[in-house]
C-alpha positions in Angstrom: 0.0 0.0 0.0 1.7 3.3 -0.7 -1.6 5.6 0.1 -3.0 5.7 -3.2 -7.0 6.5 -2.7 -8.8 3.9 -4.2 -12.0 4.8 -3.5 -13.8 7.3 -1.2 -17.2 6.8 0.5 -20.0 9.6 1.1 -21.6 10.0 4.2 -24.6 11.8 5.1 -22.5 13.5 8.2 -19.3 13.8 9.8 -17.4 10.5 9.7 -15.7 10.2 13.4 -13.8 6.2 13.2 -13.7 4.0 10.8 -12.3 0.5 11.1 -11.2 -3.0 9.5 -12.7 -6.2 10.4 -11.0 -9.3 9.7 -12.4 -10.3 6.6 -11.8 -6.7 4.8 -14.9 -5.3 5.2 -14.6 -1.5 6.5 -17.0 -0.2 9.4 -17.6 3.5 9.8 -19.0 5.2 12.5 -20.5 8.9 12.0 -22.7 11.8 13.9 -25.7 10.7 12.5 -25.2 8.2 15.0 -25.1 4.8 12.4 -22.7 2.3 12.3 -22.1 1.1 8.6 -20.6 -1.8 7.3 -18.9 -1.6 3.5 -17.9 -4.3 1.8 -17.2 -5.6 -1.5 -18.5 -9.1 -1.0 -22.1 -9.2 -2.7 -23.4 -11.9 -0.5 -22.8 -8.9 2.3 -23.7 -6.3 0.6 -27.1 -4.7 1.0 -29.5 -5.0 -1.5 -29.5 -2.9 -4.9 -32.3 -1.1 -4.0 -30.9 -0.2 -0.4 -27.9 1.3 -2.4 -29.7 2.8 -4.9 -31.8 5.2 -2.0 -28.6 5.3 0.0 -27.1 7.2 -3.3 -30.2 9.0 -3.5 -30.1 10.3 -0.1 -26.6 11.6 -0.6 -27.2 13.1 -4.0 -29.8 15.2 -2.2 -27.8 15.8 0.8 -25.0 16.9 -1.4 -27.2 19.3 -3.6 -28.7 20.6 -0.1 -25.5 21.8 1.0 -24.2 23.2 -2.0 -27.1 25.7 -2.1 -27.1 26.6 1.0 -23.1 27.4 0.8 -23.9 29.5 -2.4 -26.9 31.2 -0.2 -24.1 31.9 2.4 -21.4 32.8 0.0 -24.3 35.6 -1.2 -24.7 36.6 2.5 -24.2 40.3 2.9 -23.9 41.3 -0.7 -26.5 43.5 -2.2 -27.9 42.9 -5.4 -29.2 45.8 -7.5 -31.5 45.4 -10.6 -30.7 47.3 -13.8 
């Protein structure tokens, strides 16, 4: 391993451990307050459309935030018409 990212994992909050089990699988633990097991097994693996929503979730999480940073960016500035 010479720290090449492989692959990184979204999370609908902050990430605070994350750990190995024996068989390679990688647990995560986050503020939301769920423990989450990844693996790239497909008999352990949650179903397609448990992934599928899991994207969807973050998709919209993601798109939340980025509007409400460009709402803050805008903060303070005033906008005149023509």
């Amino acid at each position: 391993a010479d720290g090449t990212c492989l692959q990184t994992i979204a999370h609908p909050s902050c990430v605070w451990t994350v750990a190995f089990t024996p068989n390679g699988d990688l647990v995560s633990g986050a503020g939301d307050a769920v423990v989450r097991v990844w693996s790239n097994q497909g008999e352990r693996q949650a179903p397609q459309e448990l992934r599928a929503a899991y994207t969807e979730n973050i998709e919209r999480l993601a798109a939340e935030r980025a509007a409400s940073a460009s709402e803050s960016a805008l903060d303070g500035i005033k906008m005149e018409g023509p």
